[in-house]
C-alpha positions in Angstrom: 4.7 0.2 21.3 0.8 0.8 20.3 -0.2 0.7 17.4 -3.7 2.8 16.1 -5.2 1.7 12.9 -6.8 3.4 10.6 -8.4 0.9 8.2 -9.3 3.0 4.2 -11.0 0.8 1.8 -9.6 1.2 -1.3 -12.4 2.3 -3.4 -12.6 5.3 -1.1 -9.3 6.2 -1.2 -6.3 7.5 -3.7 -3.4 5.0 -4.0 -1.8 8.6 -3.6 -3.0 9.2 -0.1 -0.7 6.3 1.2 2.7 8.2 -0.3 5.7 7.4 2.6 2.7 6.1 4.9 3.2 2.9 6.9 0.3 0.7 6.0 -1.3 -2.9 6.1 -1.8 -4.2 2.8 -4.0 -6.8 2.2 -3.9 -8.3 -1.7 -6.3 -10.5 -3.6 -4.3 -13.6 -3.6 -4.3 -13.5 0.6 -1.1 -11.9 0.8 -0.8 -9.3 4.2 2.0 -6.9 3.1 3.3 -4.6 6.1 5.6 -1.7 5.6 6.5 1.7 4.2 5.2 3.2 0.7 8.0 4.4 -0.7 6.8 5.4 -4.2 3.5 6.0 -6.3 2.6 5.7 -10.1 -0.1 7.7 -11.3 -2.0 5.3 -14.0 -0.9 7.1 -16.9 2.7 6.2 -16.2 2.5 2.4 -15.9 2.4 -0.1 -18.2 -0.8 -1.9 -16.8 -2.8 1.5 -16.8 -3.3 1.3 -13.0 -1.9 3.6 -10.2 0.9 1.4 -8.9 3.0 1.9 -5.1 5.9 0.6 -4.2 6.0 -1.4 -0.4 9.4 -1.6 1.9 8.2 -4.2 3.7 9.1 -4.5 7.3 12.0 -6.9 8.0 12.4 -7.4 4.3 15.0 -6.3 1.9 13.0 -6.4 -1.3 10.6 -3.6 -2.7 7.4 -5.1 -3.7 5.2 -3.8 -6.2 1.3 -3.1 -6.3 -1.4 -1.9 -9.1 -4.5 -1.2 -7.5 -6.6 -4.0 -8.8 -4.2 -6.5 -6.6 -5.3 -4.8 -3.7 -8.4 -5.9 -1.9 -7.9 -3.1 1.4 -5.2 -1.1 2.8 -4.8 0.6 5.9 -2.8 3.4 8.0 -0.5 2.1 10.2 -0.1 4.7 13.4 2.3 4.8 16.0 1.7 6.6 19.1 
């Protein structure tokens, strides 16, 4: 299967925009996280004051949580 990519850098996108997307994550500390966001957190909501998402990564049965200051670039994942 093909895969098109379109590649957002965060500081022109909404954490919001990626709600039940299938994105590329790639994190300050070097990590590349691939999968599903399954849930956002508007900033007001969370404890760190950041909007937040929730990743189901690909192949992995753990949810993995993000604020947007761990991430350095995210991108749509599309399948044709």
């Amino acid at each position: 299967m093909l895969e098109k990519r379109i590649a957002f850098n965060i500081y022109f996108m909404k954490l919001s925009d990626f709600f039940e997307k299938h994105v590329r994550v790639f994190t300050c500390n070097d990590l590349i996280i691939i999968g599903k966001v399954i849930d956002y957190y508007p900033a007001i909501g969370t404890e760190s004051g950041e909007d937040e998402i929730d990743i189901f990564p690909n192949g992995v049965n753990h949810i993995i949580l993000l604020k947007e200051s761990d991430i350095e670039f995210i991108e749509e994942l599309l399948s044709e």
